[in-house]
PATIKE-747934 format. One line per 2 residues: number of its first residue (from 1); their letters; for each residue x, y, z of N, C-alpha, C. Coordinates in pm, whole numbers. Layout:
N
NUM) A) X/Y/Z/X/Y/Z/X/Y/Z; ...
END
This chain:
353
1) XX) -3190/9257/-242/-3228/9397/-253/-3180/9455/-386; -3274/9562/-425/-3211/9625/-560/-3120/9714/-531
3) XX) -3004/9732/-624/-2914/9812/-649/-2855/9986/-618; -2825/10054/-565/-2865/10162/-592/-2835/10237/-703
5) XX) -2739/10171/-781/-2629/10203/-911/-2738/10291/-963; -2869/10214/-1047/-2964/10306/-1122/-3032/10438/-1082
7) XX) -3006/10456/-926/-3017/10536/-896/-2910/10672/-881; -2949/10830/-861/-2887/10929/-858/-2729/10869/-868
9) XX) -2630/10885/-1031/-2501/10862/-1024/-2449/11007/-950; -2480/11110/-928/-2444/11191/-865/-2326/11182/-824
11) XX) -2254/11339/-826/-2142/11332/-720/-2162/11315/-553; -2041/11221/-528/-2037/11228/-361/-1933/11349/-304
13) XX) -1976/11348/-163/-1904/11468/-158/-1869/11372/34; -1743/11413/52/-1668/11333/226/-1549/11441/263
15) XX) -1657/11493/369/-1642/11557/496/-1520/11522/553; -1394/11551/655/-1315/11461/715/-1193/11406/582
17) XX) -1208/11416/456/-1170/11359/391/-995/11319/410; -933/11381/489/-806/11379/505/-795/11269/663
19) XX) -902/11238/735/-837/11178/857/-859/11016/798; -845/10935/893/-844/10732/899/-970/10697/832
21) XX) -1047/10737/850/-1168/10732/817/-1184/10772/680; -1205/10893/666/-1233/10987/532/-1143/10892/465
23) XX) -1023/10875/424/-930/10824/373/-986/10687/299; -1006/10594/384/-1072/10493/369/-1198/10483/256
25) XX) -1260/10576/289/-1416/10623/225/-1359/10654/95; -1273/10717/81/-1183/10803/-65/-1148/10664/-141
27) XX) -1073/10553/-92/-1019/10446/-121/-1155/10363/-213; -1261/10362/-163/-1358/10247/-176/-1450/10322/-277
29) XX) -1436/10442/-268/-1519/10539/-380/-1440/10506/-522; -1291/10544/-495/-1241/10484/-602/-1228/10386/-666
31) XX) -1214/10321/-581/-1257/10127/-672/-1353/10115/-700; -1491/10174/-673/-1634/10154/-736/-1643/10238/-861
33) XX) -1532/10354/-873/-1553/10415/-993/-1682/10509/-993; -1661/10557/-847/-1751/10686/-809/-1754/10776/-770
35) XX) -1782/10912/-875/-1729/11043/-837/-1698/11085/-700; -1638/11143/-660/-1628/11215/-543/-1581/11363/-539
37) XX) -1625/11414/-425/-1501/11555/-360/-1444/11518/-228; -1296/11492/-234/-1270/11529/-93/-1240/11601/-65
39) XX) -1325/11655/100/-1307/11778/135/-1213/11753/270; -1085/11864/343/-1045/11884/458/-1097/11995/484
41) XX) -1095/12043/635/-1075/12118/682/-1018/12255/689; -866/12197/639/-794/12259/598/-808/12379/479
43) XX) -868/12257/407/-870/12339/248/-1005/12390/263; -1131/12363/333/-1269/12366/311/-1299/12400/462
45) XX) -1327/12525/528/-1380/12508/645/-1550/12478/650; -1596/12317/662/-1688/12252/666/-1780/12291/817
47) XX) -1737/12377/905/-1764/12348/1016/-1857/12512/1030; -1825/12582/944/-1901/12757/870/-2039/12680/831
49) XX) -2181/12657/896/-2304/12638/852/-2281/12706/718; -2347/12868/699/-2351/12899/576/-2217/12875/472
51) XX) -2149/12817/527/-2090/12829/402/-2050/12676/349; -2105/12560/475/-2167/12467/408/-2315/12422/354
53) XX) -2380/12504/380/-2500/12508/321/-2517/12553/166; -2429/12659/136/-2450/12733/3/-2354/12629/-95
55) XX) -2239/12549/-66/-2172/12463/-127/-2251/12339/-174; -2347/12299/-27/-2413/12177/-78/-2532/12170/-163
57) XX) -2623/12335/-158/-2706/12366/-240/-2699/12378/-409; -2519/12411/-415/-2512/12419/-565/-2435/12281/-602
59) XX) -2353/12225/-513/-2277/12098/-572/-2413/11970/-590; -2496/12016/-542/-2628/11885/-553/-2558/11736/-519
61) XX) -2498/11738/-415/-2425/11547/-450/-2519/11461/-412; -2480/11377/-441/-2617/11222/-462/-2613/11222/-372
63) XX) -2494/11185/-248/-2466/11152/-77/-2355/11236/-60; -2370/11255/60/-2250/11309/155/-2223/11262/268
65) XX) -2069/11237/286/-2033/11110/396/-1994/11231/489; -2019/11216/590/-1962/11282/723/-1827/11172/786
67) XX) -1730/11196/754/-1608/11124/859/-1491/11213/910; -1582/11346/948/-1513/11472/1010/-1535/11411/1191
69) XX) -1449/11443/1240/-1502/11416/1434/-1313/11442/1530; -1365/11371/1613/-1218/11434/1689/-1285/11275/1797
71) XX) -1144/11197/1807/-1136/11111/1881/-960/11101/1969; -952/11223/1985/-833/11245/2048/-672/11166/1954
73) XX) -580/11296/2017/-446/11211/1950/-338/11213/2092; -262/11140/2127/-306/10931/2051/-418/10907/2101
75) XX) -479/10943/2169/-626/10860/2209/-712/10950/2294; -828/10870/2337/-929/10949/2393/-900/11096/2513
77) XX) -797/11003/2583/-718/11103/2684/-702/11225/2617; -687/11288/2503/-680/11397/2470/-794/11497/2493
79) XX) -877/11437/2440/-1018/11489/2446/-1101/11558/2552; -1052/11484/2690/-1048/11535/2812/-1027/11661/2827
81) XX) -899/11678/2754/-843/11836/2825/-835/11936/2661; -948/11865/2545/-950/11973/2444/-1074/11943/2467
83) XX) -1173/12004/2530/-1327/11938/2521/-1372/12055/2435; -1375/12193/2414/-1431/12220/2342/-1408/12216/2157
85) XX) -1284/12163/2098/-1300/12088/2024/-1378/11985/2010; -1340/11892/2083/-1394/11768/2083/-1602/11771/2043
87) XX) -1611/11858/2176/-1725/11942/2180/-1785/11976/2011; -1744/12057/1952/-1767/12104/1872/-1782/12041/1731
89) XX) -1659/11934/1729/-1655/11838/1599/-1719/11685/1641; -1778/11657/1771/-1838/11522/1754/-2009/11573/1804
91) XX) -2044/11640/1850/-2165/11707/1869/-2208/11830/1770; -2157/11915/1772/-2215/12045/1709/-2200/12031/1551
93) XX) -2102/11999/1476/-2124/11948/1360/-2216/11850/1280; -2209/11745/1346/-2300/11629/1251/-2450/11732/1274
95) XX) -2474/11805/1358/-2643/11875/1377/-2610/11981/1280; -2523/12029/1228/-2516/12133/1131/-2512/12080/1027
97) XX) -2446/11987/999/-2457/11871/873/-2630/11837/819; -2662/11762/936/-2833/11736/948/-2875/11855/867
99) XX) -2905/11953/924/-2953/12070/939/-2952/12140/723; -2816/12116/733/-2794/12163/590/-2854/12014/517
101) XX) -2837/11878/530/-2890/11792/445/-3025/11809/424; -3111/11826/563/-3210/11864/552/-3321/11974/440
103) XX) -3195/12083/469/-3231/12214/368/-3256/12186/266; -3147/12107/210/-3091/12055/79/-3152/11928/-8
105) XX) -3225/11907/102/-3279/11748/89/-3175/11613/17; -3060/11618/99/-2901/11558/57/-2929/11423/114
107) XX) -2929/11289/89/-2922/11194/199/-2755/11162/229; -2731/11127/382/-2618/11127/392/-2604/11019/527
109) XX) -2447/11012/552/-2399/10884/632/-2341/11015/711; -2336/10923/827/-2277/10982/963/-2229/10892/1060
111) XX) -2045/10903/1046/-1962/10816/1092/-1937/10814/1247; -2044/10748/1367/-2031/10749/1495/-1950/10655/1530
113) XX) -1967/10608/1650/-1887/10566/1741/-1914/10417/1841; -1879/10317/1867/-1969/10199/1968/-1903/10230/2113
115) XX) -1818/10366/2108/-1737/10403/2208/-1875/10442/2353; -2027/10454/2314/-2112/10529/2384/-2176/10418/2458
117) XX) -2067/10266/2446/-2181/10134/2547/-2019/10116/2587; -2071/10049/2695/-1981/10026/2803/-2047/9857/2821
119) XX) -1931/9686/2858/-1984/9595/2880/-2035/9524/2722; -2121/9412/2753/-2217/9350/2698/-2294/9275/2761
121) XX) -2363/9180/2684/-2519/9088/2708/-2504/8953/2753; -2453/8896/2844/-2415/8732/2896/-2547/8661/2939
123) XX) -2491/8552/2871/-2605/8401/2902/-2526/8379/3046; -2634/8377/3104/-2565/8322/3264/-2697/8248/3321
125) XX) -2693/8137/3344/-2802/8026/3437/-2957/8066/3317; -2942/8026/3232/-3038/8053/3094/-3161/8170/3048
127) XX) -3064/8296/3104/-3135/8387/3100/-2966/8491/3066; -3048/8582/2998/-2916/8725/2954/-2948/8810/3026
129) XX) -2783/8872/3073/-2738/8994/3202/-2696/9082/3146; -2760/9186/3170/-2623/9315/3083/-2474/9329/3206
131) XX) -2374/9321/3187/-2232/9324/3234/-2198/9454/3181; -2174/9569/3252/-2073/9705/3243/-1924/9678/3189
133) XX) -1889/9606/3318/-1741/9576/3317/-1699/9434/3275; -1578/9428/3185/-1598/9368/3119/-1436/9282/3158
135) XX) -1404/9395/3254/-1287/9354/3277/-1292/9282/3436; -1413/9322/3484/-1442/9226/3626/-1342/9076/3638
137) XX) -1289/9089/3776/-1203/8934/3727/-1344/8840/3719; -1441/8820/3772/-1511/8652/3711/-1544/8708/3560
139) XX) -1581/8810/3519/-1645/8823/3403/-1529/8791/3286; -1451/8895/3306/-1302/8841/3207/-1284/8687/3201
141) XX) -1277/8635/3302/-1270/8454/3303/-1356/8437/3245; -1445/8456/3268/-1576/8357/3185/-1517/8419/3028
143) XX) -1532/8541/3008/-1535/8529/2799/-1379/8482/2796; -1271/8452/2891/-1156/8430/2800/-1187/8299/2798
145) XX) -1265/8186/2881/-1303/8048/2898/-1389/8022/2820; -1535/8117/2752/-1634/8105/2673/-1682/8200/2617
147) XX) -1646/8249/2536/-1667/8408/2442/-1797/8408/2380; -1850/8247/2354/-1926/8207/2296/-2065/8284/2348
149) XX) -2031/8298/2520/-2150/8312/2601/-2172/8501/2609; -2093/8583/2493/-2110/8718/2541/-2162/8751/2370
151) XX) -2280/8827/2389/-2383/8865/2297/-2318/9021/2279; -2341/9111/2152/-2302/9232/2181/-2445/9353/2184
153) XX) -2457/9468/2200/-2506/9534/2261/-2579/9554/2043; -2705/9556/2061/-2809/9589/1926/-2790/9746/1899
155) XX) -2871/9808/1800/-2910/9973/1788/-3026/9969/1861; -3116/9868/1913/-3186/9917/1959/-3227/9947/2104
157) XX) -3098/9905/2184/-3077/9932/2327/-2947/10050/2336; -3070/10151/2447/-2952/10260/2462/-2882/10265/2510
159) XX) -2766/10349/2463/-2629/10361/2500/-2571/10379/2670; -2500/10326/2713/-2482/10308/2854/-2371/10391/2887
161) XX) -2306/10439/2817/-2168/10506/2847/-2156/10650/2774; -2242/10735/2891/-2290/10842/2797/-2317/10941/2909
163) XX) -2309/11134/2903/-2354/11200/2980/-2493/11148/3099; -2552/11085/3030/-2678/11024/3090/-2659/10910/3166
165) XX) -2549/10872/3172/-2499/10729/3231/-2378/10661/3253; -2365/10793/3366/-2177/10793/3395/-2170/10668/3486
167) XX) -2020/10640/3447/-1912/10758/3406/-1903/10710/3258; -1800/10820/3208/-1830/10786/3092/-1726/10854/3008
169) XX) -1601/10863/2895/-1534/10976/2849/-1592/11078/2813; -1522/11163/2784/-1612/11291/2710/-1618/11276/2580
171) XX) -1510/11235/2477/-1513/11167/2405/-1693/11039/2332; -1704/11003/2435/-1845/10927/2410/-1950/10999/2450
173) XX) -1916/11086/2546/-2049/11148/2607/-2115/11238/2487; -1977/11301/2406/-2005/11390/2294/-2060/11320/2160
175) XX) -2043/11196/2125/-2086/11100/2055/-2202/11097/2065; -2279/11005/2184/-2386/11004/2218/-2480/11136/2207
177) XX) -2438/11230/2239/-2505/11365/2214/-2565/11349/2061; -2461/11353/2018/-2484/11355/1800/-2567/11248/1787
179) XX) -2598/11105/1823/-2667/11007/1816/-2839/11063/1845; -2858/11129/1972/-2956/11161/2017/-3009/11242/1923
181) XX) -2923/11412/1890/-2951/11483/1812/-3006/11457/1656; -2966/11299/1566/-3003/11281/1463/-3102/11208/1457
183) XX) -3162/11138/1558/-3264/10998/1599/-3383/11124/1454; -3413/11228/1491/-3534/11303/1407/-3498/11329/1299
185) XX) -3360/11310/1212/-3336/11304/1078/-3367/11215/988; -3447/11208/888/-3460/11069/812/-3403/11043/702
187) XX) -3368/11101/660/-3249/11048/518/-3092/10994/559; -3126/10961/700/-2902/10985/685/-2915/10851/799
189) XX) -2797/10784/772/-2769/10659/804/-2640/10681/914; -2682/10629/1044/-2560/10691/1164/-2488/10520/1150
191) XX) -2355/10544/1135/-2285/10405/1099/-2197/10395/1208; -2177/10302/1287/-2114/10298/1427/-1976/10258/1412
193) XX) -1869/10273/1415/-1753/10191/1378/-1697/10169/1514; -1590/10074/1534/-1508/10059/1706/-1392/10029/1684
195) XX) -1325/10081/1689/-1160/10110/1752/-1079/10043/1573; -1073/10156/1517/-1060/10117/1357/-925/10062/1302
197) XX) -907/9949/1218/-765/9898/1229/-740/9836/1070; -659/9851/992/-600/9826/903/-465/9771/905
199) XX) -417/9748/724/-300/9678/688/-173/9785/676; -240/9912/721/-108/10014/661/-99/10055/768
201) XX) 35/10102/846/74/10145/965/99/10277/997; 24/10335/1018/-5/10502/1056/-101/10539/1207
203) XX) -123/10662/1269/-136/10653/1360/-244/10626/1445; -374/10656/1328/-492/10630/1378/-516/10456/1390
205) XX) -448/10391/1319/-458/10256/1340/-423/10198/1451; -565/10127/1533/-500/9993/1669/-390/9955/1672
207) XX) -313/9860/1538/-263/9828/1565/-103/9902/1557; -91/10001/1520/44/10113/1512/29/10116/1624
209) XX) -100/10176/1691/-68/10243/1851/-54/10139/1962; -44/10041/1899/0/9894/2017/121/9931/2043
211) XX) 212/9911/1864/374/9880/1884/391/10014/1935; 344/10105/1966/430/10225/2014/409/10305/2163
213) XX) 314/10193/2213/247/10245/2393/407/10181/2445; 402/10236/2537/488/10197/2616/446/10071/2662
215) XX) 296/10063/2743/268/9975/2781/119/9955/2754; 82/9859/2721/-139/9837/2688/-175/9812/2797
217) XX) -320/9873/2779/-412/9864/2846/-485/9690/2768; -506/9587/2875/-582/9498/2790/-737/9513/2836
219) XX) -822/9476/2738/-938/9475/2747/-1046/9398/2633; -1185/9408/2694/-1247/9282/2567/-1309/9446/2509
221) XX) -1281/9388/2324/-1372/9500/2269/-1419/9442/2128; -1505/9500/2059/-1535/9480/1904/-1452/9567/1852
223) XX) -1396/9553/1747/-1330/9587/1621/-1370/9645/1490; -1312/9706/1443/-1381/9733/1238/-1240/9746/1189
225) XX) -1243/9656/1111/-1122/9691/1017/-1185/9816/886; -1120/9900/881/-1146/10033/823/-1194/10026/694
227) XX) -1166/9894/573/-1177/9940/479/-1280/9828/449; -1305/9724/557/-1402/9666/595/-1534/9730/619
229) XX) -1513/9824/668/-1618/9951/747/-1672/10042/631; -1566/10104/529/-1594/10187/446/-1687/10106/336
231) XX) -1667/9980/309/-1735/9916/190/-1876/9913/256; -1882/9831/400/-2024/9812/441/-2138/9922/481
233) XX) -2051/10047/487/-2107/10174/464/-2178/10170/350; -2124/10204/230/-2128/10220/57/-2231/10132/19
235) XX) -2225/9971/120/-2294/9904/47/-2441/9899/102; -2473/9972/147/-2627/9983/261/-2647/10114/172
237) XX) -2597/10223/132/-2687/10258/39/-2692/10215/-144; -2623/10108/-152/-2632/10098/-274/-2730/9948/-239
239) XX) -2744/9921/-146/-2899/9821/-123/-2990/9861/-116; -3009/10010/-113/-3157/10033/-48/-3174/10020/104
241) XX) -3110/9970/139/-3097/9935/313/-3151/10049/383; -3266/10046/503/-3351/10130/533/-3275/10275/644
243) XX) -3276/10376/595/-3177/10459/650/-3207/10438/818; -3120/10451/909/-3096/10454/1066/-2968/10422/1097
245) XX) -2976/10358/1201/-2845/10340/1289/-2819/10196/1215; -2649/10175/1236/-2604/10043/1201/-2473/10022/1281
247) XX) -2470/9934/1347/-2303/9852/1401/-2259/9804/1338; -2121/9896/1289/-2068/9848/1144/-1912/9759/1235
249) XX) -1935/9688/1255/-1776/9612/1303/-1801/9484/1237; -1645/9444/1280/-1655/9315/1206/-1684/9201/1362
251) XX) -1768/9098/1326/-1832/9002/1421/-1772/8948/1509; -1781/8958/1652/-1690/8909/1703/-1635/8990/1826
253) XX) -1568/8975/1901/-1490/9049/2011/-1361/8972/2053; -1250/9073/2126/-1138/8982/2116/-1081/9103/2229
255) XX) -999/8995/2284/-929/9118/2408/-745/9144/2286; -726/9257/2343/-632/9321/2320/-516/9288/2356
257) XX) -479/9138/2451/-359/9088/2497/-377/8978/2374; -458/8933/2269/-526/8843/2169/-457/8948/2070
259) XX) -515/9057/2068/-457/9107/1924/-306/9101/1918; -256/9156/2067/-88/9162/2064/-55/9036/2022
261) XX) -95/8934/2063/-24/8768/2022/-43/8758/1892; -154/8826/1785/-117/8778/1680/-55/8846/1566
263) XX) 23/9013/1649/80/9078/1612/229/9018/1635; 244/8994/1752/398/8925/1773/450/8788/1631
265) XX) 373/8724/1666/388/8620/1557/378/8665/1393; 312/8761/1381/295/8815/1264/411/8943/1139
267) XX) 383/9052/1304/453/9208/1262/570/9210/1285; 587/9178/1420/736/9194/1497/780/9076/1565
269) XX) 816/8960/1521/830/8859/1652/931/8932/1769; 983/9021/1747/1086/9045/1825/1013/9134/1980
271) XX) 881/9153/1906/812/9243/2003/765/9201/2133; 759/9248/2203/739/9161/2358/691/9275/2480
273) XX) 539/9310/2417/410/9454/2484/468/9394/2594; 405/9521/2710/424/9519/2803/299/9559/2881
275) XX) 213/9462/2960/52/9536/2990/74/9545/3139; -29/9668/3147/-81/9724/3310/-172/9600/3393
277) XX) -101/9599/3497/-161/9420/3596/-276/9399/3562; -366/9593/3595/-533/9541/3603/-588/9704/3580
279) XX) -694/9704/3610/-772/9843/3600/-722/9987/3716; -696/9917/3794/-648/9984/3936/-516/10085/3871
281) XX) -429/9934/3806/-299/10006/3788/-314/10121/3643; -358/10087/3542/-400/10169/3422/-473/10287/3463
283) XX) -527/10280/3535/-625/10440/3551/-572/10496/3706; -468/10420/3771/-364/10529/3904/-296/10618/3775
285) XX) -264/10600/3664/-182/10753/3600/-299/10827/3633; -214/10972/3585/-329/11096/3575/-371/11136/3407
287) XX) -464/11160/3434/-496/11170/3332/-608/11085/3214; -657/10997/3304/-701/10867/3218/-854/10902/3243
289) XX) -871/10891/3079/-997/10897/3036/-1094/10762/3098; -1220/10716/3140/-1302/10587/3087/-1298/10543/3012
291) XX) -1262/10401/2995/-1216/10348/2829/-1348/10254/2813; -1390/10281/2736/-1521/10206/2647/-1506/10054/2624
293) XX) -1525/9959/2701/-1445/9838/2680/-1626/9719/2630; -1613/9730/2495/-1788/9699/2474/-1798/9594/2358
295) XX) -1875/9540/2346/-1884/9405/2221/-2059/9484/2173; -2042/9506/2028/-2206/9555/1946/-2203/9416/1843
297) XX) -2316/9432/1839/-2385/9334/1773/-2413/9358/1666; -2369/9311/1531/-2367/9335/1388/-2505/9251/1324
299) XX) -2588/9213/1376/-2666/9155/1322/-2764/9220/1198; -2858/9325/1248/-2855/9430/1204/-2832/9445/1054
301) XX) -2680/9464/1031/-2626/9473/951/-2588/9369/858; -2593/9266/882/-2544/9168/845/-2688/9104/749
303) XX) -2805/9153/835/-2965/9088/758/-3006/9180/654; -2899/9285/581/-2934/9378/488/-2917/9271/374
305) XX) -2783/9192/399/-2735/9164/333/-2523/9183/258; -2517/9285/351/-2410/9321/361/-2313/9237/409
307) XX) -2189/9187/387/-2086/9095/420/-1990/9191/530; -1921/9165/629/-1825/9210/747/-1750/9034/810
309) XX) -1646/9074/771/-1574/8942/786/-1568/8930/944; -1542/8832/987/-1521/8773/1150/-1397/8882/1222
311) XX) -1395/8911/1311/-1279/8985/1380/-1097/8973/1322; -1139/8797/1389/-1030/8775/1402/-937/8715/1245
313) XX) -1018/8662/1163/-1020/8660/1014/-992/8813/962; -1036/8886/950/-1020/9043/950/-873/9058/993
315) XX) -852/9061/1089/-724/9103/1183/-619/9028/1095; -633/8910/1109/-505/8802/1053/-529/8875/913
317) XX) -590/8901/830/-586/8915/676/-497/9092/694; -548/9155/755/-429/9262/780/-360/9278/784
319) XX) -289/9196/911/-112/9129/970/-16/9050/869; -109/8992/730/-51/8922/680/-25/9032/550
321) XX) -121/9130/528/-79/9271/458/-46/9361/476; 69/9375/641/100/9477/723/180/9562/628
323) XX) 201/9701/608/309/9760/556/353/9878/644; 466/9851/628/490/9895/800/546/10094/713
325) XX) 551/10161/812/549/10297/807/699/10333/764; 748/10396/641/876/10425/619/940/10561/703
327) XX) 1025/10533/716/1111/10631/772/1235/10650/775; 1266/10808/714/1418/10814/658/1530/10777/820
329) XX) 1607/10710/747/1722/10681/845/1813/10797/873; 1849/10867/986/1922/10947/1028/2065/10958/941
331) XX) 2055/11113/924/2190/11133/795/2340/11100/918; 2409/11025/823/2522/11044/935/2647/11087/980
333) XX) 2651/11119/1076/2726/11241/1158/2854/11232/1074; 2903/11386/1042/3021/11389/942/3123/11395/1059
335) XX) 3246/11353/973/3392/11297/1072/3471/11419/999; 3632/11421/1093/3694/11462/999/3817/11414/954
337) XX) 3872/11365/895/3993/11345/833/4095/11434/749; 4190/11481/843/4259/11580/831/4222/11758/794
339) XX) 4224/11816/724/4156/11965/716/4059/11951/652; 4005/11859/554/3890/11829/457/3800/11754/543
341) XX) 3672/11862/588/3562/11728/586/3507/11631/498; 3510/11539/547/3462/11416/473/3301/11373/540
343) XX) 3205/11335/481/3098/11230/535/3140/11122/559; 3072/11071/695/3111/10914/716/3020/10817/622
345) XX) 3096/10704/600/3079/10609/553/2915/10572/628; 2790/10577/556/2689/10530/614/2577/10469/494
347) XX) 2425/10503/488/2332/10449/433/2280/10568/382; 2341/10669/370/2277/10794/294/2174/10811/336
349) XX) 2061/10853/206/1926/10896/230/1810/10836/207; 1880/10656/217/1811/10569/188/1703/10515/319
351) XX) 1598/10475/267/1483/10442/380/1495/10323/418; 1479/10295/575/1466/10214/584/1284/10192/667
353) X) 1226/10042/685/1095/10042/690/1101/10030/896
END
């Protein structure tokens, strides 16, 4: 495919620019040596129609990345009980986005979710089954015995884990909404990412929020390593690659008692997770969202021409570039020795990792 380089060098302009995502997008803009604005929230209320409309009318940018949304903190469970956030930044935005690209005639990316399928596609007696649950005890046996035999879910079969096809989080249900809502947009490319994971240890990352659950939930899912995700974004419009939907993960599926083992050996040998028996016991707390437990199919993506490394190749190349999160060491407690306080003898204000 040709290039898009010769085309509009324009400024880019990314939405979200301060969360896991946006971040990422900022990272890969810069190594290509391509203008950008990043915008927050904070600094830019993006979520004011007119007053993202009149910004995008005069900044003219070549593209504009959407990686603004709300996927709960620490996790989906949040989302539950902030729904009209949630509401508002994974549904009502990307249609105001549309809406202004449209005006503007802007082409742009829009960072969804594979959180809206539930299951995958199994060869069973030489014919394919769609499977919900993924955690079923025969079904779990079979992909931990033959993984080989579980296909992941295309763009062109609809989403199963969605208002339309409970149960379902709200979290995805609100996803799926934005999916539906852009199907009539034609310039903008909806890019699917799943459960996003990198080499730097912060909170939106899988693998931070492993070492710090008390206890995991295990389950089979697809993956995107983040900066994996951000390039294969970038690089579908600098192919020409035909704007729509894309499953941007890296190939592959892997249960989450898999990722911990090659975190132990890797991050922490000292670490030793602690997982919930089964489904029964993980969702008796209160509070527990539907967890999206789904394998997508990168094919798609992969026949643009675009490269997404294997899961588990991905994962290990991370673990082996882990940098773990600094944090100042507690100042320490002053003593006294005779009428003069003194500081105790400690490590000052030095960091440890």
């Amino acid at each position: 495919m040709h290039s898009r380089k010769q085309a509009p060098d324009g400024m880019f302009c990314v939405l979200g620019a301060s969360g896991y995502i946006g971040q990422a997008f900022s990272r890969e803009l810069r190594r290509r040596g391509i203008p950008f604005i990043p915008l927050s929230r904070n600094a830019f209320d993006y979520t004011r129609f007119g007053l993202l409309f009149e910004y995008v009318r005069k900044l003219r940018p070549a593209f504009l990345i959407n990686a603004a949304g709300y996927s709960g903190r620490p996790n989906v469970d949040a989302c539950e009980q902030q729904r009209t956030a949630t509401f508002e930044a994974n549904t009502l935005l990307p249609q105001k986005i549309a809406r202004v690209c449209l005006a503007t005639n802007t082409p742009w990316g829009h960072v969804s979710s594979g959180c809206i399928y539930s299951g995958a596609k199994v060869f069973d007696n030489g014919a394919v089954r769609i499977v919900r649950d993924l955690n079923a005890p025969g079904v779990r046996a079979l992909f931990d015995a033959q993984p080989e035999r579980f296909l992941g879910f295309t763009e062109s079969e609809e989403p199963n884990f969605t208002f339309r096809r409970l149960p379902c989080s709200f979290c995805g249900g609100t996803k799926a909404l934005a999916e539906e809502a852009l199907r009539d947009f034609g310039r903008c490319y909806v890019w699917r990412q799943r459960i996003p994971f990198g080499a730097k240890d912060e909170p939106a990352n899988l693998l931070s929020k492993l070492l710090r659950y008390p206890r995991i939930y295990d389950h089979v899912t697809s993956l995107s390593h983040v900066d994996d995700f951000a390039r294969a974004c970038l690089d579908l419009w600098e192919r020409l690659a035909p704007f729509g939907t894309y499953n941007v993960t890296n190939p592959g599926a892997v249960t989450t008692r898999q990722v911990a083992g090659m975190m132990r050996r890797v991050v922490k040998s000292a670490w030793r997770p602690d997982f919930y028996s089964n489904d029964d016991e993980f969702y008796g707390e209160p509070g527990r969202a539907p967890r999206s437990s789904s394998i997508l199919d990168a094919t798609k993506l992969l026949s643009t021409g675009v490269r997404m490394r294997p899961v588990k190749e991905a994962l290990a190349d991370a673990l082996r570039k882990w940098r773990p999160a600094f944090r100042p060491v507690p100042l320490p407690k002053p003593v006294f020795e005779g009428p003069v306080l003194v500081e105790s003898r400690g490590a000052g204000s030095e960091l440890e990792s």
